[in-house]
N, CA, C and O of each residue as an XYZ file, in Angstrom:
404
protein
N     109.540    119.954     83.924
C     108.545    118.919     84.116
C     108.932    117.707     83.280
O     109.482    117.737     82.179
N     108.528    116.547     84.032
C     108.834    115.321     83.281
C     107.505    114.247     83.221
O     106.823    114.092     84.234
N     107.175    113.483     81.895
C     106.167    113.095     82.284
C     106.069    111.879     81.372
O     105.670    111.780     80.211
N     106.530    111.012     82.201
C     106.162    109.730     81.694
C     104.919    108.810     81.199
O     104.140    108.680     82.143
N     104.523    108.209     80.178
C     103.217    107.726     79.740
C     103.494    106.128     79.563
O     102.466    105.463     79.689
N     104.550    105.459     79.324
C     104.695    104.268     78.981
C     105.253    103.709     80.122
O     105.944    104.430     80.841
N     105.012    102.179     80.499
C     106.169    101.731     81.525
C     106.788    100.801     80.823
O     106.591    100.948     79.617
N     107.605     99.706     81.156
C     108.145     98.409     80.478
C     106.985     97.485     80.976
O     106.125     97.864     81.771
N     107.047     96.277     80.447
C     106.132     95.071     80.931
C     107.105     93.989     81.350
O     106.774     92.960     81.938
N     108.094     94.253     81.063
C     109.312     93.072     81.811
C     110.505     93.882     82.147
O     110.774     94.876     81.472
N     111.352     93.459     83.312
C     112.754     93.871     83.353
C     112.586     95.046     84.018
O     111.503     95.390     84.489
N     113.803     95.821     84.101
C     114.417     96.743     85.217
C     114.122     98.141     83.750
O     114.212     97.674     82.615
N     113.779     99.822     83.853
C     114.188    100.183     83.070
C     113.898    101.716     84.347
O     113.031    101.825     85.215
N     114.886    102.570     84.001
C     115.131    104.039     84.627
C     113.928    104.586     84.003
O     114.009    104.575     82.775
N     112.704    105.118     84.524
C     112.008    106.038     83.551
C     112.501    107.725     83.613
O     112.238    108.389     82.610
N     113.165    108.376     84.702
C     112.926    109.756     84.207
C     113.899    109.497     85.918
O     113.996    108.565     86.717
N     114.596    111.253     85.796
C     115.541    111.457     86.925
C     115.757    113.181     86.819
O     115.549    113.931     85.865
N     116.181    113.426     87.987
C     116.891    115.022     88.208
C     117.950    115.139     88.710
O     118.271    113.959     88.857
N     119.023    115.925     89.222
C     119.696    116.295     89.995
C     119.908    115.502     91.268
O     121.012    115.260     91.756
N     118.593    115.077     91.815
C     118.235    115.104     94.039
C     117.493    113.648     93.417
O     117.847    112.788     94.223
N     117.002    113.269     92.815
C     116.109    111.837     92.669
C     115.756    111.162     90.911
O     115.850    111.914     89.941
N     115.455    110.035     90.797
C     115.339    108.895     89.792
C     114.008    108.085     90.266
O     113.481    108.083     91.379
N     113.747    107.612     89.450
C     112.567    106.648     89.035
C     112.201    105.751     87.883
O     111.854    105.905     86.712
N     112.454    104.617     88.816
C     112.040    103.752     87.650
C     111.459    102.447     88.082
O     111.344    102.135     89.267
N     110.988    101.468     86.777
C     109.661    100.290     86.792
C     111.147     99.299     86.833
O     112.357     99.389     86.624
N     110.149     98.369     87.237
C     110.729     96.706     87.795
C     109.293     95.948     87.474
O     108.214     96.313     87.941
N     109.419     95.221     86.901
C     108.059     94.041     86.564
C     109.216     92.566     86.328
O     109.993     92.328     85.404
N     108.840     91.618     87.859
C     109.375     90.530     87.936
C     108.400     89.484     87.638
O     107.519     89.226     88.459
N     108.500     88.768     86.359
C     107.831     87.402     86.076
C     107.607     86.728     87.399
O     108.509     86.830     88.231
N     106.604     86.102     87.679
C     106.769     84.839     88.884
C     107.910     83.851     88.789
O     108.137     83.274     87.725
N     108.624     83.643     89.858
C     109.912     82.829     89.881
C     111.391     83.979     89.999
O     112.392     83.895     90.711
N     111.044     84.855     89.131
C     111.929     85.456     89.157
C     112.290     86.433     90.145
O     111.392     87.170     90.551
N     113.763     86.600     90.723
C     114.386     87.679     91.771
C     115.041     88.556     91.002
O     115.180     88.540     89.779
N     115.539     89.521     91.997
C     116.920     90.487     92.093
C     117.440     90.981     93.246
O     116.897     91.372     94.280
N     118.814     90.888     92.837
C     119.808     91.445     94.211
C     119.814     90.199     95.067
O     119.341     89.124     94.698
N     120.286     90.384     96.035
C     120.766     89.777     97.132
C     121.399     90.329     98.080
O     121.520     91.551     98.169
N     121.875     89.506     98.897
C     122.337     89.944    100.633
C     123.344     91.001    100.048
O     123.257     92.048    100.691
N     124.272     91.066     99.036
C     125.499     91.794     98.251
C     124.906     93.079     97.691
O     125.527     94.138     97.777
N     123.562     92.982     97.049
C     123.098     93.973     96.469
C     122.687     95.546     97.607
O     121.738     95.730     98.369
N     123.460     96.123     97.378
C     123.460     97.625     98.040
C     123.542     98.513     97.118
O     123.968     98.395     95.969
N     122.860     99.960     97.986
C     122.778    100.949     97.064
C     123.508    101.597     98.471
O     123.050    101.237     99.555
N     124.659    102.565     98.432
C     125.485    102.852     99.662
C     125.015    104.477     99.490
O     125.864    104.936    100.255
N     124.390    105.468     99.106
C     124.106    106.929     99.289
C     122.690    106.478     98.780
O     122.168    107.573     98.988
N     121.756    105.794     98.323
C     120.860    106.206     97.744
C     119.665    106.035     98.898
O     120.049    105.264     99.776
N     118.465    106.493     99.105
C     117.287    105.647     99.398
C     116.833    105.207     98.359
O     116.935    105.785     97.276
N     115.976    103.555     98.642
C     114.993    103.628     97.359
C     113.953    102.789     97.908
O     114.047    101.760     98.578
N     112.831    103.495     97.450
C     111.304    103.516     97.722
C     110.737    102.831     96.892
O     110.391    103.531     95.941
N     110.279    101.076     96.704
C     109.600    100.575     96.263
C     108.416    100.721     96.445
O     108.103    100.566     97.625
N     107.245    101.061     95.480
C     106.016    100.897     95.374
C     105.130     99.527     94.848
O     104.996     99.531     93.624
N     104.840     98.987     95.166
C     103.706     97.713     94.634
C     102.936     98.249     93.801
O     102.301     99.062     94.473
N     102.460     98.331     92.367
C     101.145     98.369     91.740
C     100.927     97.451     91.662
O      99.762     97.366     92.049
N     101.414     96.130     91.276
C     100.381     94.737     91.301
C     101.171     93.583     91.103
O     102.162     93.699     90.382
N     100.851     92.243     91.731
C     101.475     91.384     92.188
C     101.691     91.064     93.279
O     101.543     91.980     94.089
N     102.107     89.760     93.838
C     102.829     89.500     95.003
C     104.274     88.924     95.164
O     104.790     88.171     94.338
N     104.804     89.306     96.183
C     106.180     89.052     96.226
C     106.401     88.979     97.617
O     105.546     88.788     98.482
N     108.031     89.202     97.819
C     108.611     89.139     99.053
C     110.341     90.115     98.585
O     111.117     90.171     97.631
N     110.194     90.724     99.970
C     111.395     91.860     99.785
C     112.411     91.181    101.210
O     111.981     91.287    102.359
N     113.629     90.570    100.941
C     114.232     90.432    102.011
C     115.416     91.475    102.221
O     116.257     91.534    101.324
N     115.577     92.461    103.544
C     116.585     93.241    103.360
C     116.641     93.347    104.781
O     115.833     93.637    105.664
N     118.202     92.926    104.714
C     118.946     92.736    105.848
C     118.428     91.658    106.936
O     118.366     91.699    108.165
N     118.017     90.488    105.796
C     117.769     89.151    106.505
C     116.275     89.371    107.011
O     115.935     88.565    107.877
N     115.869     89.770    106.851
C     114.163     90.330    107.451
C     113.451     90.280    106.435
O     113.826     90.997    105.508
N     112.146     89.415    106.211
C     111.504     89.070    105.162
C     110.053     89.913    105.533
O     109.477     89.740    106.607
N     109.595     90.777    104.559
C     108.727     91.092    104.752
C     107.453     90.638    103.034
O     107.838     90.404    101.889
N     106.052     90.672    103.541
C     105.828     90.645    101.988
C     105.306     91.737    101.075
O     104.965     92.784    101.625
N     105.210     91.656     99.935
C     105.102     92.262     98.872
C     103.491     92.661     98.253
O     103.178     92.044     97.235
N     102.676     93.446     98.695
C     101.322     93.290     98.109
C     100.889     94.366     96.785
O     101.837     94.975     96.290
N      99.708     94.583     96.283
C      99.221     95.713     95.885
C      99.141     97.034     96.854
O      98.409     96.995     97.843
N      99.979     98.309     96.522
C      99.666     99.348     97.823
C     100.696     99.111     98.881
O     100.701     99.712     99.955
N     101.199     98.588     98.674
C     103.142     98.627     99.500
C     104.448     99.127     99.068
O     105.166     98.914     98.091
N     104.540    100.022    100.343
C     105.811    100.849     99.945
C     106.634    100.372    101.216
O     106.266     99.933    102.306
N     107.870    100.618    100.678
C     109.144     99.594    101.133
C     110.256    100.411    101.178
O     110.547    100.574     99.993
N     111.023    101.003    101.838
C     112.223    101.751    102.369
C     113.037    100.922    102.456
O     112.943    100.046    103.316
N     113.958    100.972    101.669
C     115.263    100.026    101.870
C     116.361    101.411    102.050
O     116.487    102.352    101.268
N     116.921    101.225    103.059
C     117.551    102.680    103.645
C     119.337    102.112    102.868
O     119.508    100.998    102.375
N     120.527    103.295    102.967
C     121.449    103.593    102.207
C     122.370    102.179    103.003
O     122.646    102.052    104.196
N     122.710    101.174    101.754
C     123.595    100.609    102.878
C     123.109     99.243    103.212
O     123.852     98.389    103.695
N     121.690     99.023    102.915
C     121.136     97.696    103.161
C     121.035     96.825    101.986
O     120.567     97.062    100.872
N     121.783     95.352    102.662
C     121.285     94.635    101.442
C     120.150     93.850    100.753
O     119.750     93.210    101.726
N     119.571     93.571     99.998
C     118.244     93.392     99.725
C     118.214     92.538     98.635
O     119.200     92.298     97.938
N     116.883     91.977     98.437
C     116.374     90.832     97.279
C     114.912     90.959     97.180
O     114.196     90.607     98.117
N     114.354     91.527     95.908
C     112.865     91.063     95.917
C     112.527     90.082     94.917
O     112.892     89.958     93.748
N     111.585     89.277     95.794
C     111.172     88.072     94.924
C     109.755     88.224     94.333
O     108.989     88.942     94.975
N     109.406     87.788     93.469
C     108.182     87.555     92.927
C     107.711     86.298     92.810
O     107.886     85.592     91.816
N     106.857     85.849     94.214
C     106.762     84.475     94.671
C     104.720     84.354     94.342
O     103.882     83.769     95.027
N     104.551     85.080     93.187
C     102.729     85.187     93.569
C     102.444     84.539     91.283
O     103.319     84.442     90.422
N     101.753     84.421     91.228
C     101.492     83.636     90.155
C     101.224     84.965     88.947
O     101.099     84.596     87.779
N     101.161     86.083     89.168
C     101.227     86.947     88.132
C     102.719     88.082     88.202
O     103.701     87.615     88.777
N     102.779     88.851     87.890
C     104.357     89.691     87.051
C     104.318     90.499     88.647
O     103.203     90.991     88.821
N     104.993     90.671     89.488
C     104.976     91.719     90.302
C     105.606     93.317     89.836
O     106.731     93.572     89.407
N     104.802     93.973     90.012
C     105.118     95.296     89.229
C     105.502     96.642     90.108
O     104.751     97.209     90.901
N     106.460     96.904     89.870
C     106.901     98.279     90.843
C     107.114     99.188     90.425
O     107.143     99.242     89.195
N     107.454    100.740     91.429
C     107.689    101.924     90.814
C     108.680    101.842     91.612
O     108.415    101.160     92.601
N     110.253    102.474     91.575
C     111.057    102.577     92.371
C     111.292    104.012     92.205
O     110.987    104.541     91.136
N     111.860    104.767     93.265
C     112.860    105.900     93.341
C     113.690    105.699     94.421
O     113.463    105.154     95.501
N     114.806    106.279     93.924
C     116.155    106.689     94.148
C     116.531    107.831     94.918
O     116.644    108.894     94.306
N     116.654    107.819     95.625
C     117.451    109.894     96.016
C     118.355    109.725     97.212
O     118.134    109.398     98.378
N     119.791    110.158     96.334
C     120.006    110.953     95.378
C     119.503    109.513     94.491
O     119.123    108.392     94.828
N     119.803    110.458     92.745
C     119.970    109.204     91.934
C     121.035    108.228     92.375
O     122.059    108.471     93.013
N     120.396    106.565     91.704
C     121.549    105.578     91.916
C     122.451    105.194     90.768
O     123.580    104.722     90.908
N     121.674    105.511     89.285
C     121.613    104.652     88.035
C     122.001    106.014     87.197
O     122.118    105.973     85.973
């Protein structure tokens, strides 16, 4: 069992992983991105979750947006960018599987 209690409040950080999957927080200031059309994960899925903020996830040229309560499949192989285009920190849970990190 693994059991995380803290998250980060800024930046990218891995919280906890196994063997088959990973997880970890992303909290993007407003203004701020990551990744791009280049940015791929080539074996992994990864499952963005929204806890709070707004944004925008572009992957594979297809803009979709970013709310509270949105989950986001970026499949093995696609390239991607999420923005945090909303006036407070957009905050995520990501996993990985397999692990990526």
């Amino acid at each position: 069992m693994k059991h995380i209690a803290e998250r980060p409040s800024a930046g990218f950080e891995i919280l906890a992983g196994s063997s088959r999957s990973q997880a970890a927080a992303m909290v993007l200031k407003p203004g701020e991105s990551t990744g791009g059309p280049e940015n791929r994960h080539q074996t992994a899925d990864q499952w963005i979750f929204v806890v709070s903020g707004a944004g925008k996830a572009i992957v594979e040229g297809q803009t979709v947006a970013l709310a509270p309560g949105s989950l986001l499949l970026i499949e093995p192989g696609e390239g991607h960018e999420i923005i945090c285009n909303g006036s407070d920190a957009l905050d995520t849970v990501t996993f990985y599987s397999p692990p990526e990190y």
